[in-house]
mmCIF file of the N, C-alpha and C atoms, coordinates in Angstrom:
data_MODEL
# 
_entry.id   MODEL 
# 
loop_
_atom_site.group_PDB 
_atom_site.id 
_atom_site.type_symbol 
_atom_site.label_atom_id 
_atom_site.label_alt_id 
_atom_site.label_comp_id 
_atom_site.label_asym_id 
_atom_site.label_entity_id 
_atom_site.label_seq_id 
_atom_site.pdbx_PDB_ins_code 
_atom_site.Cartn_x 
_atom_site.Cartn_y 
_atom_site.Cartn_z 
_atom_site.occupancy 
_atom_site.B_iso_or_equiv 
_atom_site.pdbx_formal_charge 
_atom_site.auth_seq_id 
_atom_site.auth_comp_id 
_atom_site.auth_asym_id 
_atom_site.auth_atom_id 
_atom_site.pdbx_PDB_model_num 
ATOM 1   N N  . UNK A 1 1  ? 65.030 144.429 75.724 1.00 0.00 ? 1  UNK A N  1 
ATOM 2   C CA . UNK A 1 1  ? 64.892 143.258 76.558 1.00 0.00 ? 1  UNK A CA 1 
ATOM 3   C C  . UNK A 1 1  ? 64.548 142.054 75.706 1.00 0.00 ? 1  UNK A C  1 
ATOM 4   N N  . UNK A 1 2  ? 64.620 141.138 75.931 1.00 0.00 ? 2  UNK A N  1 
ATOM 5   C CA . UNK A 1 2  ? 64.559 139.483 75.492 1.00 0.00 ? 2  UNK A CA 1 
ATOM 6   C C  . UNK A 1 2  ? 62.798 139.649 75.787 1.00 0.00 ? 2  UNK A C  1 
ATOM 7   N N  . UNK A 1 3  ? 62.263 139.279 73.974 1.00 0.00 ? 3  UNK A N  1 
ATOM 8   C CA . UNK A 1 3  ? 60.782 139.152 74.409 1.00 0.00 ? 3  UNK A CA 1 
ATOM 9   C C  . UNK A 1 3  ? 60.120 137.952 74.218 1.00 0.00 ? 3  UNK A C  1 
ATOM 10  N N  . UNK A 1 4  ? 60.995 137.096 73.157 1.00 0.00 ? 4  UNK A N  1 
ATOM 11  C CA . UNK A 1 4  ? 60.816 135.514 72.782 1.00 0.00 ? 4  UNK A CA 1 
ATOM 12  C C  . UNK A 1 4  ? 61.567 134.981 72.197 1.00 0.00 ? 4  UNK A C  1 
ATOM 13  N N  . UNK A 1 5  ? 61.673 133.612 72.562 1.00 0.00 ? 5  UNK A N  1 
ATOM 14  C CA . UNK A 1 5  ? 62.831 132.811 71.868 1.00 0.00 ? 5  UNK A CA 1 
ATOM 15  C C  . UNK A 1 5  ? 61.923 131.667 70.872 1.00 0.00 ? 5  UNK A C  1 
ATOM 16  N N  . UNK A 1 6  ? 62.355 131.718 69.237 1.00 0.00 ? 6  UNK A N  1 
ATOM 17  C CA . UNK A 1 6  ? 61.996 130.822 68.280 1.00 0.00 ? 6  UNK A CA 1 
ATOM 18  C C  . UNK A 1 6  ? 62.904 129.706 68.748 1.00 0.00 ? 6  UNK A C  1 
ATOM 19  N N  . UNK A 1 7  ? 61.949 128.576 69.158 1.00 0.00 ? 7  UNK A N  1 
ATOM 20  C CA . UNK A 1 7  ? 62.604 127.300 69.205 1.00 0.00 ? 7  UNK A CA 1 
ATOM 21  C C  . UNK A 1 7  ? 63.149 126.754 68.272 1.00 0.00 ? 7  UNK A C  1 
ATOM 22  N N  . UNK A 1 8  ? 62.677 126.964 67.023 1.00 0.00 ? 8  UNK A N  1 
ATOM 23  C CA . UNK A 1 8  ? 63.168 126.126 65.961 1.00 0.00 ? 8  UNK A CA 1 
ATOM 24  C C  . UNK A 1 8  ? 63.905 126.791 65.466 1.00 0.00 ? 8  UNK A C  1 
ATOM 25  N N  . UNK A 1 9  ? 64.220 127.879 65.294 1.00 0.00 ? 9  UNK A N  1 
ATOM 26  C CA . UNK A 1 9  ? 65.208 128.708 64.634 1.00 0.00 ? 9  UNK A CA 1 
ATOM 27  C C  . UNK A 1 9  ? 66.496 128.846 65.747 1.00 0.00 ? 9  UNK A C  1 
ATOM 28  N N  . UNK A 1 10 ? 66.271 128.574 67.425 1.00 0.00 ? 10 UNK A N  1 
ATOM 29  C CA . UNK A 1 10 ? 66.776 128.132 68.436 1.00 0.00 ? 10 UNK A CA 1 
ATOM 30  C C  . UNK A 1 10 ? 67.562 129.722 68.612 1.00 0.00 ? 10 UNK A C  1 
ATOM 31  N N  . UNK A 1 11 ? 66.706 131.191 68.288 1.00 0.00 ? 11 UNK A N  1 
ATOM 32  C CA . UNK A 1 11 ? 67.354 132.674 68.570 1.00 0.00 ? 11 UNK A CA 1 
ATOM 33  C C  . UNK A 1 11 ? 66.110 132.828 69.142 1.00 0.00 ? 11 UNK A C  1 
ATOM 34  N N  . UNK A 1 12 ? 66.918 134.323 70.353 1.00 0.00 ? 12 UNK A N  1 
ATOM 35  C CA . UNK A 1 12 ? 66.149 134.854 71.065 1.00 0.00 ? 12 UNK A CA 1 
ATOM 36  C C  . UNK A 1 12 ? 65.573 136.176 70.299 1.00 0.00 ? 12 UNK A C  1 
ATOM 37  N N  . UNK A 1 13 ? 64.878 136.784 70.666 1.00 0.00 ? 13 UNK A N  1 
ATOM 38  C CA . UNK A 1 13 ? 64.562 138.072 69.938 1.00 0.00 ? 13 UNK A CA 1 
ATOM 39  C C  . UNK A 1 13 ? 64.348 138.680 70.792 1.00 0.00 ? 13 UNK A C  1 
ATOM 40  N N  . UNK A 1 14 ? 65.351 140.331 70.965 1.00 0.00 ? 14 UNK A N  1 
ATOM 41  C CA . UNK A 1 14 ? 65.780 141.191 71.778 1.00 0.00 ? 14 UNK A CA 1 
ATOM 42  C C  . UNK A 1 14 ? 64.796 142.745 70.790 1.00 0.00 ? 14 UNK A C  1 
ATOM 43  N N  . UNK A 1 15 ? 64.002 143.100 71.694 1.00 0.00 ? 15 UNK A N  1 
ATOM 44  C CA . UNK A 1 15 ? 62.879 144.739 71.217 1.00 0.00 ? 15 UNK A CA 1 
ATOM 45  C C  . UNK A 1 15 ? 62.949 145.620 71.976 1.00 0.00 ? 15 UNK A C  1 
ATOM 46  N N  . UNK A 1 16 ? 62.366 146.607 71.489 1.00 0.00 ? 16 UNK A N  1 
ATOM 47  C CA . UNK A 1 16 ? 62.212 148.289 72.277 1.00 0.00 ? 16 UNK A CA 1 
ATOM 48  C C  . UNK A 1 16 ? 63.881 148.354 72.138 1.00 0.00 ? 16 UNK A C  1 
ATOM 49  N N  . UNK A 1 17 ? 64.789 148.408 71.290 1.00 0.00 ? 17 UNK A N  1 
ATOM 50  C CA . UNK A 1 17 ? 65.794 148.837 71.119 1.00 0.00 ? 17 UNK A CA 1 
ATOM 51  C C  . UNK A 1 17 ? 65.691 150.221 70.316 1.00 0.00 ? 17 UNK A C  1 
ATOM 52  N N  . UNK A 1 18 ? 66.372 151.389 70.467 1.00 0.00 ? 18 UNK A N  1 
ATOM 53  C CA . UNK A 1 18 ? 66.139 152.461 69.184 1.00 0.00 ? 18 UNK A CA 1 
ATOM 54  C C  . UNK A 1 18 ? 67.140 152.144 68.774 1.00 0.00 ? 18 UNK A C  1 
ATOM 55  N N  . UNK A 1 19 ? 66.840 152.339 67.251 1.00 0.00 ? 19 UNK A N  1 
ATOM 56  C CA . UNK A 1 19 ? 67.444 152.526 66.070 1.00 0.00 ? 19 UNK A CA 1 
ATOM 57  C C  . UNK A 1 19 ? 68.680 152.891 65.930 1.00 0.00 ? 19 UNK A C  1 
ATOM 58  N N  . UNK A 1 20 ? 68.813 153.731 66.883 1.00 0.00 ? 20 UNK A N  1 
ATOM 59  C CA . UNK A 1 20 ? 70.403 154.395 66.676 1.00 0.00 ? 20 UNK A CA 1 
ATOM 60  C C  . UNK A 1 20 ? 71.487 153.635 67.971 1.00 0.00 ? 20 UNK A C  1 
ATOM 61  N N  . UNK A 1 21 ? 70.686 153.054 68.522 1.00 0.00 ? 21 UNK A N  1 
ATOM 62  C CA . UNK A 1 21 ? 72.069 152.269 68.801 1.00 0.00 ? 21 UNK A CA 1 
ATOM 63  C C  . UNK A 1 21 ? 72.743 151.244 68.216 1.00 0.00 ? 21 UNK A C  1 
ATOM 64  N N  . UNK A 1 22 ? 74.311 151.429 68.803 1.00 0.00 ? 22 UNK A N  1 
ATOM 65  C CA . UNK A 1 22 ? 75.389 150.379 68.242 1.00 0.00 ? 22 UNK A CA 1 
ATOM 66  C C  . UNK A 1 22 ? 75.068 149.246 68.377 1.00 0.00 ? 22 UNK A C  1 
ATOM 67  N N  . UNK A 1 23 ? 74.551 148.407 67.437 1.00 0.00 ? 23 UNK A N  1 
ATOM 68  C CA . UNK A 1 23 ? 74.381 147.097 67.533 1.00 0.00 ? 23 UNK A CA 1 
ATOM 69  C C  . UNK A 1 23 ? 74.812 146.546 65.971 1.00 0.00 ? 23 UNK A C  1 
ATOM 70  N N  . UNK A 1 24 ? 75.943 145.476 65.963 1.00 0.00 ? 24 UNK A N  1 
ATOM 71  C CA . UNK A 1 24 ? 75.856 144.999 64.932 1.00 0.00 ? 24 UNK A CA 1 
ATOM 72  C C  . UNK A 1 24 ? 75.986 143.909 64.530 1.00 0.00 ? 24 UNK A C  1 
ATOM 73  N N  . UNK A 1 25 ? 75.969 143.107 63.448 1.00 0.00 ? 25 UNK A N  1 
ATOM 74  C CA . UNK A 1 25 ? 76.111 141.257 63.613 1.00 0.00 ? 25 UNK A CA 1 
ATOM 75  C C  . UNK A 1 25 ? 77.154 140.928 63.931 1.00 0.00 ? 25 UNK A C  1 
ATOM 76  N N  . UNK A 1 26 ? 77.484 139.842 64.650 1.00 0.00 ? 26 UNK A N  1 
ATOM 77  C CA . UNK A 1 26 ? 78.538 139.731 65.087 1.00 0.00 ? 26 UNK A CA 1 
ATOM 78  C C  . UNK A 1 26 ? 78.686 140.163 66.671 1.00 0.00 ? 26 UNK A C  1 
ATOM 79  N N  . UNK A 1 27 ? 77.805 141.512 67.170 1.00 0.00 ? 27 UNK A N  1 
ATOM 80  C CA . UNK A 1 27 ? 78.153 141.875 68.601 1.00 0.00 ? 27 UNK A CA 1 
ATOM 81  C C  . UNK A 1 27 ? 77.716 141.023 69.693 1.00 0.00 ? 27 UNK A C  1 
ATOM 82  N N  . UNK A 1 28 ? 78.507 140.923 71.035 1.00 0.00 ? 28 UNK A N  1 
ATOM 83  C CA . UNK A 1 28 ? 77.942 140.239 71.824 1.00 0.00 ? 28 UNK A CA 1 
ATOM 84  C C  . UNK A 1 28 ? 77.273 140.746 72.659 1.00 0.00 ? 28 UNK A C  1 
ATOM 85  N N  . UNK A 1 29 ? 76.067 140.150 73.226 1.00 0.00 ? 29 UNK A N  1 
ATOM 86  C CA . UNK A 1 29 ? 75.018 140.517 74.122 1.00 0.00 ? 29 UNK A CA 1 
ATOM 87  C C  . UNK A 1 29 ? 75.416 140.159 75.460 1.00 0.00 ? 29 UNK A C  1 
ATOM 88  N N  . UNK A 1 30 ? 75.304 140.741 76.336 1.00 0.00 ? 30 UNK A N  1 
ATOM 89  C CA . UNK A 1 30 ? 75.361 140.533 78.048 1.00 0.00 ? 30 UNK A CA 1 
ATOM 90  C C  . UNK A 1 30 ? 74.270 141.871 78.605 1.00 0.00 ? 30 UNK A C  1 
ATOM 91  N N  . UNK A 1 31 ? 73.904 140.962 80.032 1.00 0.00 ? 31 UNK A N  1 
ATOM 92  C CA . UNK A 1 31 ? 72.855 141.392 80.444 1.00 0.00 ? 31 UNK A CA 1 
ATOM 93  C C  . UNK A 1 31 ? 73.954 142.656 81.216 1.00 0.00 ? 31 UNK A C  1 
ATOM 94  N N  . UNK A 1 32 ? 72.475 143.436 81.389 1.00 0.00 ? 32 UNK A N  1 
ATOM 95  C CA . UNK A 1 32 ? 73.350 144.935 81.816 1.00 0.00 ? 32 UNK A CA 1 
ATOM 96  C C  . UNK A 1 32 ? 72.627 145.192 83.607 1.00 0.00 ? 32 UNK A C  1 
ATOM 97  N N  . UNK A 1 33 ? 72.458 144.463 84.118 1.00 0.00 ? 33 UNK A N  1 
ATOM 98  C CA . UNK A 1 33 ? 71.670 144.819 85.588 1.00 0.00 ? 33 UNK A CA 1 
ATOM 99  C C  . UNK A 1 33 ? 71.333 145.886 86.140 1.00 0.00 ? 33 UNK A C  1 
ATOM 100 N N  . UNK A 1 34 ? 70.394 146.428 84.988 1.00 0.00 ? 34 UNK A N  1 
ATOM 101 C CA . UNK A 1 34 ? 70.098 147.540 85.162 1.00 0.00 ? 34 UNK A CA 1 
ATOM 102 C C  . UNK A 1 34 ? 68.979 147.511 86.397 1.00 0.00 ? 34 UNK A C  1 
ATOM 103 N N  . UNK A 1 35 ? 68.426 146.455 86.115 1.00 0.00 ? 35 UNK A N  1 
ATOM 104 C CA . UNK A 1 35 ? 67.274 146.103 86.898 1.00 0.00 ? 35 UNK A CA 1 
ATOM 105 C C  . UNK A 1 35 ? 67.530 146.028 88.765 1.00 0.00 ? 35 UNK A C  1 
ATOM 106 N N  . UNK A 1 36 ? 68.714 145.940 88.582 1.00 0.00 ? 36 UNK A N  1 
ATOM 107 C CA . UNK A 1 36 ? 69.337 146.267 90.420 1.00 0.00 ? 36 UNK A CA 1 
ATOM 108 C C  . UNK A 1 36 ? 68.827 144.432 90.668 1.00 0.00 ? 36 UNK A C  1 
ATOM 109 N N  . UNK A 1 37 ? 68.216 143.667 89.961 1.00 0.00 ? 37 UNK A N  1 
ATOM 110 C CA . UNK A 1 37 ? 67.945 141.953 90.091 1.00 0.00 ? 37 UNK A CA 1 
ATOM 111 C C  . UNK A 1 37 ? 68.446 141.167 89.611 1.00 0.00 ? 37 UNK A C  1 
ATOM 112 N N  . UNK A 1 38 ? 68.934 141.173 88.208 1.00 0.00 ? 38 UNK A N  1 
ATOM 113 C CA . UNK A 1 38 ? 69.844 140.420 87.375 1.00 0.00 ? 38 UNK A CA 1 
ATOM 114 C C  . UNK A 1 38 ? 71.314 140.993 87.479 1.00 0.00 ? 38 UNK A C  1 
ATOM 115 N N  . UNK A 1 39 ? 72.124 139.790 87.615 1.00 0.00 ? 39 UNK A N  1 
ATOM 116 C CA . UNK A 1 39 ? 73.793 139.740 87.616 1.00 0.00 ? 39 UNK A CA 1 
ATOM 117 C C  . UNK A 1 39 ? 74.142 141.078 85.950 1.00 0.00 ? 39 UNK A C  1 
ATOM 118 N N  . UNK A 1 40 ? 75.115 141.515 86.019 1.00 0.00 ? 40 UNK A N  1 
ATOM 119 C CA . UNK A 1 40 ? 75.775 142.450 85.061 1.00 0.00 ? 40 UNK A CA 1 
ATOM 120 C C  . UNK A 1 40 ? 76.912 141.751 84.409 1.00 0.00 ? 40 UNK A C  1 
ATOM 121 N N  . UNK A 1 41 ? 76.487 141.676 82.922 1.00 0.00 ? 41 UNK A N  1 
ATOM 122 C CA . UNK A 1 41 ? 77.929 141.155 82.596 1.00 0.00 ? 41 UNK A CA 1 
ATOM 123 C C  . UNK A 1 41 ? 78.103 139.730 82.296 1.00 0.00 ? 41 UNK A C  1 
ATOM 124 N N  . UNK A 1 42 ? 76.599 139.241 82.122 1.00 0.00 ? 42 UNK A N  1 
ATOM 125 C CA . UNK A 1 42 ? 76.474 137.819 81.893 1.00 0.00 ? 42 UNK A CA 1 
ATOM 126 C C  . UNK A 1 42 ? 76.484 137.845 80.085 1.00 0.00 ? 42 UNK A C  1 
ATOM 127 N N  . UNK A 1 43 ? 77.735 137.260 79.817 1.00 0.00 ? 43 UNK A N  1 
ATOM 128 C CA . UNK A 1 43 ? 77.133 136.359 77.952 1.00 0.00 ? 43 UNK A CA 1 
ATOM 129 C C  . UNK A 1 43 ? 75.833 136.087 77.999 1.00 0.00 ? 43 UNK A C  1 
ATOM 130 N N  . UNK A 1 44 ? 75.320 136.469 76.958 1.00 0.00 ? 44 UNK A N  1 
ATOM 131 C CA . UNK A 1 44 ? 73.919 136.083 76.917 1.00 0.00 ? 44 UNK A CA 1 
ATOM 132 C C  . UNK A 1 44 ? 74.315 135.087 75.056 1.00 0.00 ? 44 UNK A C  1 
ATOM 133 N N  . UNK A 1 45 ? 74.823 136.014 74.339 1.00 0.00 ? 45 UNK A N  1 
ATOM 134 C CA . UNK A 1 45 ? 75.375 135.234 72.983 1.00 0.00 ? 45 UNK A CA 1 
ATOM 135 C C  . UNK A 1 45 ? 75.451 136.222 71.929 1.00 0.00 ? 45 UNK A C  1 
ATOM 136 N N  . UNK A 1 46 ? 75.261 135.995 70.622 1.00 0.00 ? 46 UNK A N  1 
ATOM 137 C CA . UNK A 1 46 ? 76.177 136.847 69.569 1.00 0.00 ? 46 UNK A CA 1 
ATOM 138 C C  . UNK A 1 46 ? 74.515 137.231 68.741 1.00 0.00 ? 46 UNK A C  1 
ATOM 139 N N  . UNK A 1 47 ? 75.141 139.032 67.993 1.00 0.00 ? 47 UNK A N  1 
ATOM 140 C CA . UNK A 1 47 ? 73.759 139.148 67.433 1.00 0.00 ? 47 UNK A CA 1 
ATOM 141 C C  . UNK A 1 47 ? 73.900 138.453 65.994 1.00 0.00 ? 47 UNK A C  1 
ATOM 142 N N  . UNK A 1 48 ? 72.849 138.135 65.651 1.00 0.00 ? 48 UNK A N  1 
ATOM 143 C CA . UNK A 1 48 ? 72.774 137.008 64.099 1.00 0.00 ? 48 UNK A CA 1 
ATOM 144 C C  . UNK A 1 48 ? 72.241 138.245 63.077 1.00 0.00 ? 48 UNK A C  1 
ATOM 145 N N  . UNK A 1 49 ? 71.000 139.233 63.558 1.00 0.00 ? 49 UNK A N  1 
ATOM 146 C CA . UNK A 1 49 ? 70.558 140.233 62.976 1.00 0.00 ? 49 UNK A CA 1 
ATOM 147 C C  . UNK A 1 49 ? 69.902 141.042 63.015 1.00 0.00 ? 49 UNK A C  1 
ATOM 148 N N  . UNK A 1 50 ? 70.083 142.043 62.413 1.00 0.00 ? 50 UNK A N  1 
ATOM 149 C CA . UNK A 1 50 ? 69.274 143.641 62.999 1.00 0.00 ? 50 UNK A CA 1 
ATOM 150 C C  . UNK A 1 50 ? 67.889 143.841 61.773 1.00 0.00 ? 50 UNK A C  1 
ATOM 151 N N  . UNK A 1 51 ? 67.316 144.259 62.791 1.00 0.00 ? 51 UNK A N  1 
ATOM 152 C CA . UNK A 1 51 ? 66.319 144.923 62.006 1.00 0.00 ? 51 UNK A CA 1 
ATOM 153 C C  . UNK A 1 51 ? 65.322 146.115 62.543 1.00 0.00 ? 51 UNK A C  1 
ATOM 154 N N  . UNK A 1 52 ? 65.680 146.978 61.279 1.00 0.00 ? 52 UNK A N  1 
ATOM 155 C CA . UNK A 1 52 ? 64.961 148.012 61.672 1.00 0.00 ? 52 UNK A CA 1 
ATOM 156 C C  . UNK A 1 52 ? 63.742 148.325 61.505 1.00 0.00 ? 52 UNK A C  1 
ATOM 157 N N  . UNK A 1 53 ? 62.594 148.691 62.194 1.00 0.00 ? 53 UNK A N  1 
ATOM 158 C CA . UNK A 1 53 ? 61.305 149.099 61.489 1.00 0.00 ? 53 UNK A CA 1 
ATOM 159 C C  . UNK A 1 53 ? 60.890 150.590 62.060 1.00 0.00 ? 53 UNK A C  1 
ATOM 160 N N  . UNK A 1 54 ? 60.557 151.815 61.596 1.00 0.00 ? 54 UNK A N  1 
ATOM 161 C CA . UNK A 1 54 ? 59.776 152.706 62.033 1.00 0.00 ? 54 UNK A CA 1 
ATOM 162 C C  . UNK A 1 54 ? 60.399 152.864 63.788 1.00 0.00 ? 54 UNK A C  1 
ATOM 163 N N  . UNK A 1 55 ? 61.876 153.524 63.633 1.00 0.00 ? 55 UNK A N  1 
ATOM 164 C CA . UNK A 1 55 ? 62.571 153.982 64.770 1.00 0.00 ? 55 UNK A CA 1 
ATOM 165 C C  . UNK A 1 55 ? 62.449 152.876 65.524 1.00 0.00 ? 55 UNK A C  1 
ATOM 166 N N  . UNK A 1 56 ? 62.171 151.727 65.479 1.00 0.00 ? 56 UNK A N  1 
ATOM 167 C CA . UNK A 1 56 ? 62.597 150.504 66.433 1.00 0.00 ? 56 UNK A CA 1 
ATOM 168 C C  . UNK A 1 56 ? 63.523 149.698 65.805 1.00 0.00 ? 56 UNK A C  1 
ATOM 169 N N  . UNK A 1 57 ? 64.175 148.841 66.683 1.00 0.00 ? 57 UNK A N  1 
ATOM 170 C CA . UNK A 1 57 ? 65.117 148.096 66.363 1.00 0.00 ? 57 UNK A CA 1 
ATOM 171 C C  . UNK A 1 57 ? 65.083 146.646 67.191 1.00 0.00 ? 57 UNK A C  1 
ATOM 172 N N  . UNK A 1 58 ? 64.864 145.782 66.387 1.00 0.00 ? 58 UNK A N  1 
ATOM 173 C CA . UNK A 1 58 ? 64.935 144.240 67.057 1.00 0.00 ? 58 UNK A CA 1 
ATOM 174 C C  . UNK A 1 58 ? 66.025 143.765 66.385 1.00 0.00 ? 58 UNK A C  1 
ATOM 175 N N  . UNK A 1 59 ? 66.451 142.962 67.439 1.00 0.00 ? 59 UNK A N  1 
ATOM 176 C CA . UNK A 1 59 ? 67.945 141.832 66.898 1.00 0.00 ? 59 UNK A CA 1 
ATOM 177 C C  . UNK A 1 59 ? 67.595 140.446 67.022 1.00 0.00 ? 59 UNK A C  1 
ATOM 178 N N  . UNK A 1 60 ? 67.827 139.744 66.522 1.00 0.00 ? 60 UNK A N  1 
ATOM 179 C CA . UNK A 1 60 ? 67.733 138.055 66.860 1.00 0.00 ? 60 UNK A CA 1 
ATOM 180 C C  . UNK A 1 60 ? 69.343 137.693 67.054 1.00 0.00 ? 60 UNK A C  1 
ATOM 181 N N  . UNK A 1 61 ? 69.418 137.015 68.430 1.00 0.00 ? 61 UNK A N  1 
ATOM 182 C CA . UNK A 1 61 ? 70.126 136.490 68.844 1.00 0.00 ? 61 UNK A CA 1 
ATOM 183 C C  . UNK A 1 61 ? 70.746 135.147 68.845 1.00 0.00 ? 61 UNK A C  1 
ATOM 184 N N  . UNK A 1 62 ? 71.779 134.438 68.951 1.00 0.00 ? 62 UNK A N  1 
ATOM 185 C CA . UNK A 1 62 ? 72.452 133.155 68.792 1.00 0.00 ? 62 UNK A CA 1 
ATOM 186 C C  . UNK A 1 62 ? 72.698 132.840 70.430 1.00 0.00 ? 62 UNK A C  1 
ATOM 187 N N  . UNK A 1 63 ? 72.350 132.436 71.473 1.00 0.00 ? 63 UNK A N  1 
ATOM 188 C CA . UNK A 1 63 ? 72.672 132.203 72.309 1.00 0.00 ? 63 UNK A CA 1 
ATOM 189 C C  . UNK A 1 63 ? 73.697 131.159 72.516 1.00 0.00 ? 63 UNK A C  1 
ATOM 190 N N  . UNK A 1 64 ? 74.644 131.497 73.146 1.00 0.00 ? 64 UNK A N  1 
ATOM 191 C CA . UNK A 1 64 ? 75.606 131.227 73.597 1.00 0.00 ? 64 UNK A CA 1 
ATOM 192 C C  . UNK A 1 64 ? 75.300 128.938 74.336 1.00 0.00 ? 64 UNK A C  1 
ATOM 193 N N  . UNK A 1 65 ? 73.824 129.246 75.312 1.00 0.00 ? 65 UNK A N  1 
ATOM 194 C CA . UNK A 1 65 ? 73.469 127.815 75.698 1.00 0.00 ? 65 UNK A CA 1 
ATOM 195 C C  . UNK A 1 65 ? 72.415 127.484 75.157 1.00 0.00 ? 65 UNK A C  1 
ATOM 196 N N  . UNK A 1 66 ? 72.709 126.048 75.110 1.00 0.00 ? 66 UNK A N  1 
ATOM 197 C CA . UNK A 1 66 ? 71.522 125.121 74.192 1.00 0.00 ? 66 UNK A CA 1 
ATOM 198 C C  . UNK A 1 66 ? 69.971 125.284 75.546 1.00 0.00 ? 66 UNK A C  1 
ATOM 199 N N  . UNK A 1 67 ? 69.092 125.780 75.160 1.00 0.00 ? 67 UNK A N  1 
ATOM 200 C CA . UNK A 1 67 ? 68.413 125.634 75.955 1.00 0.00 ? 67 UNK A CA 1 
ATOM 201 C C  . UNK A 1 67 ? 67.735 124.243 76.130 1.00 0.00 ? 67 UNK A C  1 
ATOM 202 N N  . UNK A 1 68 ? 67.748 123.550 75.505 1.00 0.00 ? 68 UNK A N  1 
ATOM 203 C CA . UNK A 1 68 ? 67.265 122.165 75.257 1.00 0.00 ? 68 UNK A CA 1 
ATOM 204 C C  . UNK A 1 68 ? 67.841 121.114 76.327 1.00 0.00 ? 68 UNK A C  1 
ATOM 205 N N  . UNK A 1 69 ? 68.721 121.410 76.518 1.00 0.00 ? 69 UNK A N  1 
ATOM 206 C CA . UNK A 1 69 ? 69.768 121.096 77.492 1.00 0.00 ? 69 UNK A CA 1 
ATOM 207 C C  . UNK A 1 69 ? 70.244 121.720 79.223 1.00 0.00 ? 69 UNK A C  1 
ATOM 208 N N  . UNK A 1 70 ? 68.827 122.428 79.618 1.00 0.00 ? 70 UNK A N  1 
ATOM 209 C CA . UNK A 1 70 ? 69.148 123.496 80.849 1.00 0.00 ? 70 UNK A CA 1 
ATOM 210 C C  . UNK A 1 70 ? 68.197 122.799 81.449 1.00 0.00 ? 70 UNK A C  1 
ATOM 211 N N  . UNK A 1 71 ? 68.529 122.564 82.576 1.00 0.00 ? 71 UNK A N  1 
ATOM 212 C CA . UNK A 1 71 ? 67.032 122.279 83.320 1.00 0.00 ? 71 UNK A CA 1 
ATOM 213 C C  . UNK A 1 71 ? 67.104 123.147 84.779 1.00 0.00 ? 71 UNK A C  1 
ATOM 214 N N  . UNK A 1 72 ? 68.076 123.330 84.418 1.00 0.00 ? 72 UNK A N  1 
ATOM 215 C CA . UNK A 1 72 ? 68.576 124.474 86.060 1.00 0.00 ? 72 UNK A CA 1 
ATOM 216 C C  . UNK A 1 72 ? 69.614 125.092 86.250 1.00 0.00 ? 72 UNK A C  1 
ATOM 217 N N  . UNK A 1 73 ? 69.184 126.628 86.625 1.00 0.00 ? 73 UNK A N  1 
ATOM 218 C CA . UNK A 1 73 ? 70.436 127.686 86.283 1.00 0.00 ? 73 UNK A CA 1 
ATOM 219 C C  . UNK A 1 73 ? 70.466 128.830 87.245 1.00 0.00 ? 73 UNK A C  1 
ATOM 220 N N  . UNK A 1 74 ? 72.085 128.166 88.227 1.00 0.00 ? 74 UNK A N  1 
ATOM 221 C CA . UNK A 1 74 ? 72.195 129.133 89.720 1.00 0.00 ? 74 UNK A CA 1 
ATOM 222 C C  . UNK A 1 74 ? 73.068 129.965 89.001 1.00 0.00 ? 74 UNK A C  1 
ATOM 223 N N  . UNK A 1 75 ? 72.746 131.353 89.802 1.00 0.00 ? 75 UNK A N  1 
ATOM 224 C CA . UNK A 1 75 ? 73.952 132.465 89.484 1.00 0.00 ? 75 UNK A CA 1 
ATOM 225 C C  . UNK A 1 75 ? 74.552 132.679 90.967 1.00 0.00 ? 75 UNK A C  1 
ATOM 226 N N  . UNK A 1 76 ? 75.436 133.193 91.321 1.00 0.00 ? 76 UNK A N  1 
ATOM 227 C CA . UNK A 1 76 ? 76.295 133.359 92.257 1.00 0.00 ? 76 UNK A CA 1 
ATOM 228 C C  . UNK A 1 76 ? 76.982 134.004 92.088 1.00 0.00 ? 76 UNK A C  1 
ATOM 229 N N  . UNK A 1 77 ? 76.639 135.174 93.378 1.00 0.00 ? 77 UNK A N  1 
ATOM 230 C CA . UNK A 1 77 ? 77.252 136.402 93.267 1.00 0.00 ? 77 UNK A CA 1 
ATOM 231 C C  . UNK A 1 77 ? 77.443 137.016 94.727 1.00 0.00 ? 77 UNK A C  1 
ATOM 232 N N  . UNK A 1 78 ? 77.544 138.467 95.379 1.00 0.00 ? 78 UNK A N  1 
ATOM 233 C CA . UNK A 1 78 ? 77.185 139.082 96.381 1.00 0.00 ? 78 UNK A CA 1 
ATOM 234 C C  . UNK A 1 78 ? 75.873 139.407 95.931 1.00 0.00 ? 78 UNK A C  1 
ATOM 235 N N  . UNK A 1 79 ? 75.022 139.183 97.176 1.00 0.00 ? 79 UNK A N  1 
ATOM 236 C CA . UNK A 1 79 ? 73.626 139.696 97.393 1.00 0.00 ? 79 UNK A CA 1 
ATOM 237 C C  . UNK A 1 79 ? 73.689 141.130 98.191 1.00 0.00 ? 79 UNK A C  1 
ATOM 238 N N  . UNK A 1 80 ? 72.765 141.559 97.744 1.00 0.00 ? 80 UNK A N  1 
ATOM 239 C CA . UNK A 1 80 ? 72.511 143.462 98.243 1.00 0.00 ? 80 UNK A CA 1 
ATOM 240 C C  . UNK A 1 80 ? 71.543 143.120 99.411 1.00 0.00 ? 80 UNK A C  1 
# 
């Protein structure tokens, strides 16, 4: 999951990933709605880099939108 975004470096940082999954620079991120609350299948943006520590795995992310620039963000979809 997305646990913080460096403003100045302007990447998100994605944790609790294991190690052995496929993730590599270059891959793109979209949210997976697993949560039965968030849309499936949303760009989120591209991974910049992996890193492994002691069977965990964090990525820093390139997001796709300037957040600097959002001040409001509808999704639209079917509701359950």
């Amino acid at each position: 999951f997305i646990s913080s975004y460096d403003n100045k470096k302007k990447l998100l940082e994605m944790t609790q990933l294991n190690s052995s999954s496929d993730v590599k620079v270059g891959s793109e991120v979209v949210t997976s709605g697993l949560d039965q609350v968030s849309v499936k299948d949303v760009s989120i943006g591209k991974v910049e880099s992996v890193i492994d520590y002691e069977g965990n795995r964090t990525i820093l992310v390139k997001p796709y939108a300037d957040f600097d620039k959002i001040s409001y963000v509808t999704l639209v979809g079917e509701g359950k």
